[in-house]
Jmol script that loads the backbone (N, CA, C; Angstrom):
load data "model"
ATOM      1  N   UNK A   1     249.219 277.460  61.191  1.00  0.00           N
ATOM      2  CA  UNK A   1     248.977 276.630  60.041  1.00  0.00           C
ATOM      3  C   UNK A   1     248.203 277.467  59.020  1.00  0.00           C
ATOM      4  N   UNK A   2     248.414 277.152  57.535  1.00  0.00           N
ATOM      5  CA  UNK A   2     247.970 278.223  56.822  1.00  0.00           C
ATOM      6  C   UNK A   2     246.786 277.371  56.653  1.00  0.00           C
ATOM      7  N   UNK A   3     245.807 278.190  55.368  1.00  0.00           N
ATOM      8  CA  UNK A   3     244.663 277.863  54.995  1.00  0.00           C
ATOM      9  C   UNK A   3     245.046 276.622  54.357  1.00  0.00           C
ATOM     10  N   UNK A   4     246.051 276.496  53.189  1.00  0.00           N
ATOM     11  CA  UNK A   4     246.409 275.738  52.408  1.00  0.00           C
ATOM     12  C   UNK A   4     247.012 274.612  52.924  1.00  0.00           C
ATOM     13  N   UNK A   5     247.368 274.258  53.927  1.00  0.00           N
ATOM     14  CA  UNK A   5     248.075 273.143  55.318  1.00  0.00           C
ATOM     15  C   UNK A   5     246.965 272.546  55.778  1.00  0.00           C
ATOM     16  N   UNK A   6     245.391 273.656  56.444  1.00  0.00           N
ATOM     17  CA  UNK A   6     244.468 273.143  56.353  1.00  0.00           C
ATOM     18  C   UNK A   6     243.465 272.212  55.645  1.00  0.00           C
ATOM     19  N   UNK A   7     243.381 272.981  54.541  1.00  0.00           N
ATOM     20  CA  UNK A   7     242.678 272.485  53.277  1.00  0.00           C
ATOM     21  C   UNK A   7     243.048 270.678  53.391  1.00  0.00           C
ATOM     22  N   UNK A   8     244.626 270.438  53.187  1.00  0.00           N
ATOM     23  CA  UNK A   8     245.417 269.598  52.985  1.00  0.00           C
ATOM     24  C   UNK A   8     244.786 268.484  54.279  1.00  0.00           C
ATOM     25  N   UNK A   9     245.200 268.850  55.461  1.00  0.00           N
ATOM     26  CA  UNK A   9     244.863 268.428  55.899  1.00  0.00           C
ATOM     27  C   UNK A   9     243.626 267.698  56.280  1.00  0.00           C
ATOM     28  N   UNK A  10     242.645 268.421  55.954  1.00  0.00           N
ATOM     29  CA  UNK A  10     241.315 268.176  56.128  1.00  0.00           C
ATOM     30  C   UNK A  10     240.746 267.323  55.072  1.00  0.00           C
ATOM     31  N   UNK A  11     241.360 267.391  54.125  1.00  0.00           N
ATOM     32  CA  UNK A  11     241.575 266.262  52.991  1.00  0.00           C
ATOM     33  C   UNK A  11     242.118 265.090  52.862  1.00  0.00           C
ATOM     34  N   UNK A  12     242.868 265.236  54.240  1.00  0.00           N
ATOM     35  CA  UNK A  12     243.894 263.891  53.858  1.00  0.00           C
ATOM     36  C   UNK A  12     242.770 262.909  55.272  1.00  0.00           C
ATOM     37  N   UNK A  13     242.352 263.982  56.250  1.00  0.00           N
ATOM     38  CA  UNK A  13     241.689 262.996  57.026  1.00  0.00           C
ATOM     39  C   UNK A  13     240.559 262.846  56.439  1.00  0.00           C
ATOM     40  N   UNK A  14     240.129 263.320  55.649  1.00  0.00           N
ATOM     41  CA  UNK A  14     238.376 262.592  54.776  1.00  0.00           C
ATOM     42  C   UNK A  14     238.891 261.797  54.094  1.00  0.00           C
ATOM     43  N   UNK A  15     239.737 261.791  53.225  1.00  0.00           N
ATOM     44  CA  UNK A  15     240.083 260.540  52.703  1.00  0.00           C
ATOM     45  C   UNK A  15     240.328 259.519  53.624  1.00  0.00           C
ATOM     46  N   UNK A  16     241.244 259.601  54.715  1.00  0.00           N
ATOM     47  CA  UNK A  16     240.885 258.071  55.322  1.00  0.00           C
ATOM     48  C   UNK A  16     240.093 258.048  55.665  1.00  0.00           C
ATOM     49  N   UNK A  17     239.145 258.899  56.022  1.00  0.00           N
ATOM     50  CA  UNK A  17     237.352 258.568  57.003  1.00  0.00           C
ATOM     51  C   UNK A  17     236.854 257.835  55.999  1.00  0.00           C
ATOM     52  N   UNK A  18     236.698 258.147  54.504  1.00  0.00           N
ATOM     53  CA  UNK A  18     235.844 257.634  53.506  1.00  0.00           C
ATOM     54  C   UNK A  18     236.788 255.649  53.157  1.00  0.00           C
ATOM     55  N   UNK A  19     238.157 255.798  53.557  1.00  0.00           N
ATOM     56  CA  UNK A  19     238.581 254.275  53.128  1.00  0.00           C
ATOM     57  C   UNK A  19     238.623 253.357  53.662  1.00  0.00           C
ATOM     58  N   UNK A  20     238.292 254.155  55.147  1.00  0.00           N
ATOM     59  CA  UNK A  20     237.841 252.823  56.188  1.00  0.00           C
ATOM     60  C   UNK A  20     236.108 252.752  55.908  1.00  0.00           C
ATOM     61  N   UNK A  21     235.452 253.236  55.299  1.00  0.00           N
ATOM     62  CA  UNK A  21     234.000 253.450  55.607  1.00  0.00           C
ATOM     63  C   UNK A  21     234.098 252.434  54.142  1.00  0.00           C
ATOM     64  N   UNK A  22     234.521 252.976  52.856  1.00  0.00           N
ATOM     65  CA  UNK A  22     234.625 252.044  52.021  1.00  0.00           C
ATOM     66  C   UNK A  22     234.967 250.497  52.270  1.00  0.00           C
ATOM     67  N   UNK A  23     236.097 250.429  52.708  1.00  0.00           N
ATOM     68  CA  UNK A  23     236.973 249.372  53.306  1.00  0.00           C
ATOM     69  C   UNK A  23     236.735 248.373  53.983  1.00  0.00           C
ATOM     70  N   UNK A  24     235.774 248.964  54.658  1.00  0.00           N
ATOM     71  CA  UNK A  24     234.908 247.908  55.458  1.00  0.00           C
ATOM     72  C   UNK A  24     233.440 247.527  55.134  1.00  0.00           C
ATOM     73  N   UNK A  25     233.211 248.130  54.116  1.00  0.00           N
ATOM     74  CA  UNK A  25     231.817 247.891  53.183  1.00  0.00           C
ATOM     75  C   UNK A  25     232.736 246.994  52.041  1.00  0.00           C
ATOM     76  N   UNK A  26     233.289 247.167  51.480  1.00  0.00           N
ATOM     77  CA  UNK A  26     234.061 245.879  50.788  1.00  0.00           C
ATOM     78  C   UNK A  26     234.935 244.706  50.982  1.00  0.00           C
ATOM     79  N   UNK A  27     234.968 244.820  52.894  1.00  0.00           N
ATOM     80  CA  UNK A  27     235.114 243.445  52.874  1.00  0.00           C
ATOM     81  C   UNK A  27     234.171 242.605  53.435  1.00  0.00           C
ATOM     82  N   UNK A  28     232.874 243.454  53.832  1.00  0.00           N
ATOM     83  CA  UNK A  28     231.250 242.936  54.159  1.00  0.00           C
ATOM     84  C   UNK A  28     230.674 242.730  52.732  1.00  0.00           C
ATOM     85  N   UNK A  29     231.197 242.892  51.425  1.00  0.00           N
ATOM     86  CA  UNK A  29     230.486 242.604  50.020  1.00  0.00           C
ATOM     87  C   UNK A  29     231.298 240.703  49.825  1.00  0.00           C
ATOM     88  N   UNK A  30     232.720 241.074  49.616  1.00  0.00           N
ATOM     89  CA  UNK A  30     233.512 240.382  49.696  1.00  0.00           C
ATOM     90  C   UNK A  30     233.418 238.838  50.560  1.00  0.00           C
ATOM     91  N   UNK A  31     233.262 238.977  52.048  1.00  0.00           N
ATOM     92  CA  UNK A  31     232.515 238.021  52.786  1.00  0.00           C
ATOM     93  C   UNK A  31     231.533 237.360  52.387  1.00  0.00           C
ATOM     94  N   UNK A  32     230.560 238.094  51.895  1.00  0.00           N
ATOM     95  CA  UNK A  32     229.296 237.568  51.176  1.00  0.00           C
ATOM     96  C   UNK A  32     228.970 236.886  49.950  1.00  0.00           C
ATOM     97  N   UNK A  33     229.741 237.561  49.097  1.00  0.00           N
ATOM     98  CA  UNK A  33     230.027 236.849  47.930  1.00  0.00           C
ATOM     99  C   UNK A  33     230.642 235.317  48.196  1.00  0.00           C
ATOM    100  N   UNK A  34     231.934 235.658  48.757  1.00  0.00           N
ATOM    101  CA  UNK A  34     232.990 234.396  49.607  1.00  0.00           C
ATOM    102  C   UNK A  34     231.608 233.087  50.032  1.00  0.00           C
ATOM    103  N   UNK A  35     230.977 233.639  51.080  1.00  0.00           N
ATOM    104  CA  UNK A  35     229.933 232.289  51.320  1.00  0.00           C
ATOM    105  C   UNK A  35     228.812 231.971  50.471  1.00  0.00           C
ATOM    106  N   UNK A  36     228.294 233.013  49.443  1.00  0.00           N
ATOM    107  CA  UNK A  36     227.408 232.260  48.870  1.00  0.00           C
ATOM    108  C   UNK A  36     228.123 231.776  47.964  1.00  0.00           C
ATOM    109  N   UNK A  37     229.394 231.643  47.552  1.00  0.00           N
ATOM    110  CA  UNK A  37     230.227 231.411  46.543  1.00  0.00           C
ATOM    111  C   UNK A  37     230.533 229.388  47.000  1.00  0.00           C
ATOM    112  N   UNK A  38     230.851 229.283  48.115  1.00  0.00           N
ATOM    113  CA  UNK A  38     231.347 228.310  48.953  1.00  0.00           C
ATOM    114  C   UNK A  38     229.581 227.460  49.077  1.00  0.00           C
ATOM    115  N   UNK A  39     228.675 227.820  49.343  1.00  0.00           N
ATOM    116  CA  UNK A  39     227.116 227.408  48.919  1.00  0.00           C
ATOM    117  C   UNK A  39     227.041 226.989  48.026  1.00  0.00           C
ATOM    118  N   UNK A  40     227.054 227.679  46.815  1.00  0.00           N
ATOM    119  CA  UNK A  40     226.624 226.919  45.585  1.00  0.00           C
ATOM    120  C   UNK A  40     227.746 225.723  45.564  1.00  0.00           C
ATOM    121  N   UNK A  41     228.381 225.680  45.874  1.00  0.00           N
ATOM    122  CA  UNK A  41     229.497 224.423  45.369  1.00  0.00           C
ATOM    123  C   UNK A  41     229.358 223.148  46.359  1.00  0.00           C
ATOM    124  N   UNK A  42     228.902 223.783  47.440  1.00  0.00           N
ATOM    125  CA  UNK A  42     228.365 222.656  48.705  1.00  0.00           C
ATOM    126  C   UNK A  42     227.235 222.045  47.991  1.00  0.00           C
ATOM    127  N   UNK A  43     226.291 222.986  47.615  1.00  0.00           N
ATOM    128  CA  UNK A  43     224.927 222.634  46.866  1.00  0.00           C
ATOM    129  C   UNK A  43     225.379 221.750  45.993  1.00  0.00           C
ATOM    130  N   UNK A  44     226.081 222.166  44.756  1.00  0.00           N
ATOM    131  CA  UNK A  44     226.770 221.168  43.567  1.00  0.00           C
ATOM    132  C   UNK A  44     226.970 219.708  44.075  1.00  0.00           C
ATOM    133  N   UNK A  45     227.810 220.103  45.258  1.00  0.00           N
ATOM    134  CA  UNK A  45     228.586 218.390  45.247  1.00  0.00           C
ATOM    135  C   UNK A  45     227.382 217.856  46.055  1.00  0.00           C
ATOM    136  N   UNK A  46     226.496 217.692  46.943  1.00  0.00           N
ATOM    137  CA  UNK A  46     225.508 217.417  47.632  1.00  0.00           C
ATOM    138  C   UNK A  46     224.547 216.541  46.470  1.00  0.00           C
ATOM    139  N   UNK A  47     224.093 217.898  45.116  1.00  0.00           N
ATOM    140  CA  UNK A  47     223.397 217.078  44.089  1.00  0.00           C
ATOM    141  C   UNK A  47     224.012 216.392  43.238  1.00  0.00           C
ATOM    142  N   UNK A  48     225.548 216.319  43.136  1.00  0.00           N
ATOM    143  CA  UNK A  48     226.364 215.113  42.655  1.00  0.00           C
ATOM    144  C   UNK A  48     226.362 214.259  43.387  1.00  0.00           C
ATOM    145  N   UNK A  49     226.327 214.377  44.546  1.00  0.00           N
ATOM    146  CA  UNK A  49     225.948 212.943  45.404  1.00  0.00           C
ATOM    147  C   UNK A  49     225.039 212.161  44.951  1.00  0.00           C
ATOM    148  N   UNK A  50     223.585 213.162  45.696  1.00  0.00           N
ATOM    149  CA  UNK A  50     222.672 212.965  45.580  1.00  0.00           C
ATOM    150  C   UNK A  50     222.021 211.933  44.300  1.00  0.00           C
ATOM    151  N   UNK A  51     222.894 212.335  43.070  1.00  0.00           N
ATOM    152  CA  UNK A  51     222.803 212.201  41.390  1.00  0.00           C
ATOM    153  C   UNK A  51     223.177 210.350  41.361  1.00  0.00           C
ATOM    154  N   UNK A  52     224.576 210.457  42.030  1.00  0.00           N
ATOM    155  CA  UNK A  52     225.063 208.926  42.211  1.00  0.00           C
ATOM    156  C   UNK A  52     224.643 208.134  42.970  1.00  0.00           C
ATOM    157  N   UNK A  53     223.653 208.586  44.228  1.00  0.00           N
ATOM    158  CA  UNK A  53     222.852 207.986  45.630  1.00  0.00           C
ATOM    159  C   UNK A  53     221.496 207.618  44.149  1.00  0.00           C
ATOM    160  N   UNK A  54     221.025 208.100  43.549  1.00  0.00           N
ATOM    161  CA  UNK A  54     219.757 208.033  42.860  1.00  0.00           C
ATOM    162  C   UNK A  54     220.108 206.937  41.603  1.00  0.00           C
ATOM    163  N   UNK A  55     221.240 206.922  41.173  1.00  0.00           N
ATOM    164  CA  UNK A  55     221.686 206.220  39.888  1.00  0.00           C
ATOM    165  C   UNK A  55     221.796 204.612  40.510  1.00  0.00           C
ATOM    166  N   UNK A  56     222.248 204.544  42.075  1.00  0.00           N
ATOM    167  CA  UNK A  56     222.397 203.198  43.012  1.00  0.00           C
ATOM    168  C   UNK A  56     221.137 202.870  42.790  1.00  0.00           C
ATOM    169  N   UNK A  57     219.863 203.957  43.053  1.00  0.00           N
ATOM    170  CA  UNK A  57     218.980 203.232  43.742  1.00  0.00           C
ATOM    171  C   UNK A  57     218.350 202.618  42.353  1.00  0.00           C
ATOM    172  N   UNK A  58     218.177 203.010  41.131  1.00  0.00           N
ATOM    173  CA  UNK A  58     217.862 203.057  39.710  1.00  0.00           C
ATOM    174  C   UNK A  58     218.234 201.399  39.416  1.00  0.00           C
ATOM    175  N   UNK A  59     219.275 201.359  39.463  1.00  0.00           N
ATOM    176  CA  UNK A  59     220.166 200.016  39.341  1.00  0.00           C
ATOM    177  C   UNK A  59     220.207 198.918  40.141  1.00  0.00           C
ATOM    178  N   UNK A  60     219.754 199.375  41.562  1.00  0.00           N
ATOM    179  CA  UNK A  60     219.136 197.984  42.284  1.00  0.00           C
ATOM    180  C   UNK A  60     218.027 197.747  42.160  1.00  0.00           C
ATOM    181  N   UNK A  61     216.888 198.843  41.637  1.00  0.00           N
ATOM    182  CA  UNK A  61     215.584 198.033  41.495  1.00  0.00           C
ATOM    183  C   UNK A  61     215.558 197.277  39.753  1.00  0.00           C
ATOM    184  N   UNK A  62     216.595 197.888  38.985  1.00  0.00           N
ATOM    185  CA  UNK A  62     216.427 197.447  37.567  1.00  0.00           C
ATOM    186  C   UNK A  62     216.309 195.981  37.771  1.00  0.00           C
ATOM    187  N   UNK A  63     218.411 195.736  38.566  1.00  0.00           N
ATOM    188  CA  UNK A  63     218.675 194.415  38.821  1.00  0.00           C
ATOM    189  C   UNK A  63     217.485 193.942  39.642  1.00  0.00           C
ATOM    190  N   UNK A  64     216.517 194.244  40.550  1.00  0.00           N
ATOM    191  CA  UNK A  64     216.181 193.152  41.276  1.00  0.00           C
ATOM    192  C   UNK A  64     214.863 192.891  40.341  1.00  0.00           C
ATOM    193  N   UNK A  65     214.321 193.519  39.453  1.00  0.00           N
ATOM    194  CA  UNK A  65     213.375 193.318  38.658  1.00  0.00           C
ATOM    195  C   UNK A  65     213.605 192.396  37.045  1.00  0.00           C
ATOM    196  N   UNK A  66     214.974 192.834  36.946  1.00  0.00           N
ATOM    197  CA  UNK A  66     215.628 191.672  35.982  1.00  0.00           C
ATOM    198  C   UNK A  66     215.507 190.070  36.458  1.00  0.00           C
ATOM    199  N   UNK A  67     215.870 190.144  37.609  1.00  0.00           N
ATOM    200  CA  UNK A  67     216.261 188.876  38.384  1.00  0.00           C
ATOM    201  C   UNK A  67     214.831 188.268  38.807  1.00  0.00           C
ATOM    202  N   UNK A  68     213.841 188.998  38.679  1.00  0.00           N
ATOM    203  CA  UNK A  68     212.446 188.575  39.160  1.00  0.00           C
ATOM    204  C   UNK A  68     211.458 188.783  37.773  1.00  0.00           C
ATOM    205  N   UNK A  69     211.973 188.755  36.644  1.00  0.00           N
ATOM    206  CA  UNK A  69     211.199 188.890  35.341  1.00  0.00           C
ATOM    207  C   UNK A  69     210.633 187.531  35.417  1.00  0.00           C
ATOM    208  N   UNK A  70     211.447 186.231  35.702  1.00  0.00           N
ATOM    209  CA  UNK A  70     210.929 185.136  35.174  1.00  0.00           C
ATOM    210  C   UNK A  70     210.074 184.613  35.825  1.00  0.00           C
ATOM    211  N   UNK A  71     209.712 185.286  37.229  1.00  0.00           N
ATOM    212  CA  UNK A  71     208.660 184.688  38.099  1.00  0.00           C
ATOM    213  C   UNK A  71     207.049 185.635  37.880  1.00  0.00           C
ATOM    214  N   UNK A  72     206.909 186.513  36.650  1.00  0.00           N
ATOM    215  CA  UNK A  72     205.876 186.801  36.250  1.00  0.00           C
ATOM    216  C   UNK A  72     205.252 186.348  35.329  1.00  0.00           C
ATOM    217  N   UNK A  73     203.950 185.540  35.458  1.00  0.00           N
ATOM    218  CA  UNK A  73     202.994 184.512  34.897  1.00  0.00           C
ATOM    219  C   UNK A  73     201.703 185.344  34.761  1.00  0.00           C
ATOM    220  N   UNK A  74     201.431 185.651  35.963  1.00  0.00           N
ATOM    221  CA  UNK A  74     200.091 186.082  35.810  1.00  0.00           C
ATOM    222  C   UNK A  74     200.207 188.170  36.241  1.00  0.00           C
ATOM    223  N   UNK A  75     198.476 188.354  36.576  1.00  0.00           N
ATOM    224  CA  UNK A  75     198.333 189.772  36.968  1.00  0.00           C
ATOM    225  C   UNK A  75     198.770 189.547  38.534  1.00  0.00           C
ATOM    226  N   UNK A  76     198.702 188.850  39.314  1.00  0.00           N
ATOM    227  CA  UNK A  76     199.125 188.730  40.785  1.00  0.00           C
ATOM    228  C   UNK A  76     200.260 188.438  40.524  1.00  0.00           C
ATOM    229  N   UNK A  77     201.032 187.901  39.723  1.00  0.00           N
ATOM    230  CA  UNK A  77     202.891 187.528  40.356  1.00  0.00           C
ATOM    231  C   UNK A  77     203.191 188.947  39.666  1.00  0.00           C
ATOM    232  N   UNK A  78     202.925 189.599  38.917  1.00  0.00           N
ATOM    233  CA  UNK A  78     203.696 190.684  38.760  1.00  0.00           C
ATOM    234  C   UNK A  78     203.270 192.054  39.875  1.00  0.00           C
ATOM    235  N   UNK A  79     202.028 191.835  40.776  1.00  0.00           N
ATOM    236  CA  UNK A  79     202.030 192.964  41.620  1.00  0.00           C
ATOM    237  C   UNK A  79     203.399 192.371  42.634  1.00  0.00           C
ATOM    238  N   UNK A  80     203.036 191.029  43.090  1.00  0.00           N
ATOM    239  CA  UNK A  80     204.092 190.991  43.831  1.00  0.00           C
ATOM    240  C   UNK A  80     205.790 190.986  43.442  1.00  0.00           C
ATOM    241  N   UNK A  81     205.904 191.032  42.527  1.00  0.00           N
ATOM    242  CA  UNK A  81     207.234 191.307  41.646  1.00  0.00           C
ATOM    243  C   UNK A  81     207.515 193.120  41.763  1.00  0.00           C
ATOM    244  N   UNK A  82     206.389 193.324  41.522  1.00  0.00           N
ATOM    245  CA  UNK A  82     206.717 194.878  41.774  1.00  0.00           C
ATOM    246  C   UNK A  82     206.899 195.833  43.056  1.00  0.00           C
ATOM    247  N   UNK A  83     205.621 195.072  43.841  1.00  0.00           N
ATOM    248  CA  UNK A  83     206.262 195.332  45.574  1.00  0.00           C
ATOM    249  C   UNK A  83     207.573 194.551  45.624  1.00  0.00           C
ATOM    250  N   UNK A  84     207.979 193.839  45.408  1.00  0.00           N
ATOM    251  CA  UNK A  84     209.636 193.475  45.635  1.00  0.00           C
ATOM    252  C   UNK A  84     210.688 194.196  45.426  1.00  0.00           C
ATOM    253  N   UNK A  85     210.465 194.557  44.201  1.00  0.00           N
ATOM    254  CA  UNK A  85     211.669 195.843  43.254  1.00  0.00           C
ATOM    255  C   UNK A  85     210.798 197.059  44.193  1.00  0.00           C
ATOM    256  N   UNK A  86     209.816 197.523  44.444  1.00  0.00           N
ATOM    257  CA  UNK A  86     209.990 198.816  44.965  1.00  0.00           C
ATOM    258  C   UNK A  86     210.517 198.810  46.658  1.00  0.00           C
ATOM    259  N   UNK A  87     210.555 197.518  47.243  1.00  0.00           N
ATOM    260  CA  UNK A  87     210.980 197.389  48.446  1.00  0.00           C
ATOM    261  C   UNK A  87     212.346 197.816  48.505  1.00  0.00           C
ATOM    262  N   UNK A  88     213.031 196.788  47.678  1.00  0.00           N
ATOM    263  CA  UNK A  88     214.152 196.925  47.433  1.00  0.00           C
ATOM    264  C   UNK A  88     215.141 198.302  47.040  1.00  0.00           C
ATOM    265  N   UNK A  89     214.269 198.779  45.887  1.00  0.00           N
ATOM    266  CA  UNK A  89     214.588 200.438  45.538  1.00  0.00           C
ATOM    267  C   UNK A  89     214.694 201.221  46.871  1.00  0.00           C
ATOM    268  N   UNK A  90     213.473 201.426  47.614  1.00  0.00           N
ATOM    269  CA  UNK A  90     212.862 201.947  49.361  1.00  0.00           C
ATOM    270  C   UNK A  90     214.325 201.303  49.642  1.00  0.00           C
ATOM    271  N   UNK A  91     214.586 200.816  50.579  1.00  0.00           N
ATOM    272  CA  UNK A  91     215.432 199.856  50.979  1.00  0.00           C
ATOM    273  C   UNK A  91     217.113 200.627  50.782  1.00  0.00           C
ATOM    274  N   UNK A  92     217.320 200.669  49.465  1.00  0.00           N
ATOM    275  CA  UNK A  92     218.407 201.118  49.053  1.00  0.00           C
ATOM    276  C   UNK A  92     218.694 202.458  48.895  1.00  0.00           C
ATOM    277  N   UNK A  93     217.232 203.292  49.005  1.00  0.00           N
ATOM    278  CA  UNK A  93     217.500 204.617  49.156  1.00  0.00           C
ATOM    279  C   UNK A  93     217.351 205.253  50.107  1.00  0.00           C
ATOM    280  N   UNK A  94     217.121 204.148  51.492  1.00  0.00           N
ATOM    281  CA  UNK A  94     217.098 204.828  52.469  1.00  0.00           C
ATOM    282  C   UNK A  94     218.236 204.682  52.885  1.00  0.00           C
ATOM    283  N   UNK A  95     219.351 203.398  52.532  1.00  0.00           N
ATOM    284  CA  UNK A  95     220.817 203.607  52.612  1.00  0.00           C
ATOM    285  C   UNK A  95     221.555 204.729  52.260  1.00  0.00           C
ATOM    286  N   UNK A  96     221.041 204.687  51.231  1.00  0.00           N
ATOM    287  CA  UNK A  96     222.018 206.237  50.719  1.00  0.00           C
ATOM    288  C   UNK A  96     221.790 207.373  51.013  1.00  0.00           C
ATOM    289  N   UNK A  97     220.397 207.415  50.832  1.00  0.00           N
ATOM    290  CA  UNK A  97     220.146 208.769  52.006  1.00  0.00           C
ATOM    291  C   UNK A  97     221.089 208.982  53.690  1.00  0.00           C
ATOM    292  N   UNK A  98     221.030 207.442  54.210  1.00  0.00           N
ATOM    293  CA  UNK A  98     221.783 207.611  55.386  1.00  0.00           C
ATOM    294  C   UNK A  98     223.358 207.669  55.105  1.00  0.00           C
ATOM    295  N   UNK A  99     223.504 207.375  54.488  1.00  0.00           N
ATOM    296  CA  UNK A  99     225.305 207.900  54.115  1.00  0.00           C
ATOM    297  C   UNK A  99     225.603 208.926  53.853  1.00  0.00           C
ATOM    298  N   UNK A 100     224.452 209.455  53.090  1.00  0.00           N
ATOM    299  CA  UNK A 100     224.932 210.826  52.708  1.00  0.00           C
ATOM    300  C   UNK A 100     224.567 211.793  54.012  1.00  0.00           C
ATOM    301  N   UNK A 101     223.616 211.876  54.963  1.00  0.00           N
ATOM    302  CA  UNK A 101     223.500 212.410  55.952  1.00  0.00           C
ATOM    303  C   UNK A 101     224.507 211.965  56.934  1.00  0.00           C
ATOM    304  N   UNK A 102     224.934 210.788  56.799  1.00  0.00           N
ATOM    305  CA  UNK A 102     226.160 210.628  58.055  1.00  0.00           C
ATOM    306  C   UNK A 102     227.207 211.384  57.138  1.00  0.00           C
ATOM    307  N   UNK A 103     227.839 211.166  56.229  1.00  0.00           N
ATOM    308  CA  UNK A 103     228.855 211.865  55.463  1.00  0.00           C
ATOM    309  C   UNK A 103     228.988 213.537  56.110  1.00  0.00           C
ATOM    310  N   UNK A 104     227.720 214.116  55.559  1.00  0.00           N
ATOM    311  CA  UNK A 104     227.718 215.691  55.741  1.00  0.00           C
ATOM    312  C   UNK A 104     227.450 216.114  56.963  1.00  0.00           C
ATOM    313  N   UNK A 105     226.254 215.354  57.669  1.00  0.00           N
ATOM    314  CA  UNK A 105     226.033 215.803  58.534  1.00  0.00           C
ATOM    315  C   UNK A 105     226.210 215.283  60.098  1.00  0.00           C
ATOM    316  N   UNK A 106     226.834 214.345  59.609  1.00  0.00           N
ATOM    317  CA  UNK A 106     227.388 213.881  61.047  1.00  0.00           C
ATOM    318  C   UNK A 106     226.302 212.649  61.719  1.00  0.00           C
ATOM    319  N   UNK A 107     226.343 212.099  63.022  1.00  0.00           N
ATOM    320  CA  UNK A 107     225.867 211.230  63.507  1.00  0.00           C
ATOM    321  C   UNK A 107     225.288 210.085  63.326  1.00  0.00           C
ATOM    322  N   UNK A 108     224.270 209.357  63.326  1.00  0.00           N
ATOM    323  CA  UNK A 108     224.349 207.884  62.636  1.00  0.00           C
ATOM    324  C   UNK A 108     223.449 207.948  61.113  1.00  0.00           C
ATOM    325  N   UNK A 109     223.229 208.326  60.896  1.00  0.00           N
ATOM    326  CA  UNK A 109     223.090 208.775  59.391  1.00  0.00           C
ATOM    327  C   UNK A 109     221.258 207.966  58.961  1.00  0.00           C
ATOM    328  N   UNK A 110     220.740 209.208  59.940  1.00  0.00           N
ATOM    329  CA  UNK A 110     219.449 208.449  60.091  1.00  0.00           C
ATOM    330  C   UNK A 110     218.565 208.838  58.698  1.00  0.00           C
ATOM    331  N   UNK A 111     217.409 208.388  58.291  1.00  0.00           N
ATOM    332  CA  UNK A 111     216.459 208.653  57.601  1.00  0.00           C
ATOM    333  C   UNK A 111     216.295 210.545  57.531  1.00  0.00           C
ATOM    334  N   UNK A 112     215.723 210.883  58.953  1.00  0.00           N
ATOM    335  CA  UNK A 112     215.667 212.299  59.179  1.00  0.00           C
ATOM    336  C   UNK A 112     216.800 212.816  58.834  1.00  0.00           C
ATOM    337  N   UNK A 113     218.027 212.802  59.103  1.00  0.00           N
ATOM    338  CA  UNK A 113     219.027 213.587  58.891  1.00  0.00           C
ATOM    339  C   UNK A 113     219.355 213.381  56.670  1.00  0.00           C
ATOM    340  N   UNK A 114     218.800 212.306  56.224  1.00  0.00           N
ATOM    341  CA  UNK A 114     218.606 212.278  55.437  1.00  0.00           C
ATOM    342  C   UNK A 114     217.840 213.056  54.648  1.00  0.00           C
ATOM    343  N   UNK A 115     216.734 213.526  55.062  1.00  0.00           N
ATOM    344  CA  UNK A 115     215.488 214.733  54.620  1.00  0.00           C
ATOM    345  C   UNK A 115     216.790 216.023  54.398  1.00  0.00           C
ATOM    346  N   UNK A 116     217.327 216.235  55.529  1.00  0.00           N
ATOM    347  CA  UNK A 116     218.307 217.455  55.759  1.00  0.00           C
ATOM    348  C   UNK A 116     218.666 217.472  54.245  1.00  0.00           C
ATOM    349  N   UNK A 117     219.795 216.296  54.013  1.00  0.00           N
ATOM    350  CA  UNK A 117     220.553 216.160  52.687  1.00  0.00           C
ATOM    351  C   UNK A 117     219.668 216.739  51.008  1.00  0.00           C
ATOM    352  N   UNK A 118     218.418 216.251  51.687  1.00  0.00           N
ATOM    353  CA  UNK A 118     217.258 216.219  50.391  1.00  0.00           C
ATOM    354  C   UNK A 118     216.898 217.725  50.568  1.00  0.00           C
ATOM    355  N   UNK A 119     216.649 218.447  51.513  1.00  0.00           N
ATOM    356  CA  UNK A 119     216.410 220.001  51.706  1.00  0.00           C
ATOM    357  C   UNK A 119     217.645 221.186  51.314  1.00  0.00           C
ATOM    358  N   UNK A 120     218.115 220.612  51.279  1.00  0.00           N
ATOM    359  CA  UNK A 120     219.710 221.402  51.297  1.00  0.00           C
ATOM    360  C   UNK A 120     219.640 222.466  49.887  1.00  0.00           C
ATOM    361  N   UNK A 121     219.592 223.647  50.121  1.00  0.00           N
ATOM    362  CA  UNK A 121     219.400 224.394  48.816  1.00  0.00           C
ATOM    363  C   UNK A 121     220.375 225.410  48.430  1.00  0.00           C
ATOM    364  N   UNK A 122     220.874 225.142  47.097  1.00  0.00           N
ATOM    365  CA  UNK A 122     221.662 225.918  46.835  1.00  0.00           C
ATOM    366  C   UNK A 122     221.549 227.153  46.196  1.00  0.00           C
TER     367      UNK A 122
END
end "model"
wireframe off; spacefill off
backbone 0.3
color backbone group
């Protein structure tokens, strides 16, 4: 084999040494990108949930405080008017919290698994 067969050769195997070494560093970039890519959009729809779970809870304490305007007379009927609507708000957002943790995360869609939903960072 001449020098020049060599040369060739020895060139043609560094080039593949370097395109698997590349090759496999770009599909370990690629991968990565891929899941934090697939994250942020989990994140997204989670706080679009989250956005419409919060707009429920907004709207049942409005309504239950609409519906309880006329029973405030004094400084005592309106504390208890207001523990009512915040029961109720409590109440309704611990529903949605549990839907949205049964939704994503599976099992009976407890309070705790609810925190999960609320931790979730994108």
């Amino acid at each position: 084999m001449s020098t020049q067969e060599q040369l060739k050769e020895l060139l043609r195997n560094t080039g593949r040494e370097v395109a698997k070494e590349v090759g496999s560093h770009l599909k370990n970039v690629a991968r990565d990108r891929a899941v934090a890519y697939a994250q942020d959009l989990i994140g997204e729809g989670l706080a679009d949930e989250m956005g419409l779970a919060a707009r429920s809870v907004g709207g049942t304490a409005f309504s239950s405080a609409l519906s309880q305007m006329g029973d405030v007379t004094d400084v005592a009927s309106a504390r208890r008017v207001a523990g009512s609507v915040g029961r109720a708000a409590a109440s309704d957002g611990a529903t949605q919290l549990a839907k949205l943790a049964q939704r994503h995360f599976g099992g009976k869609g407890t309070p705790e698994q609810g925190v999960k939903v609320c931790a979730y960072k994108r």
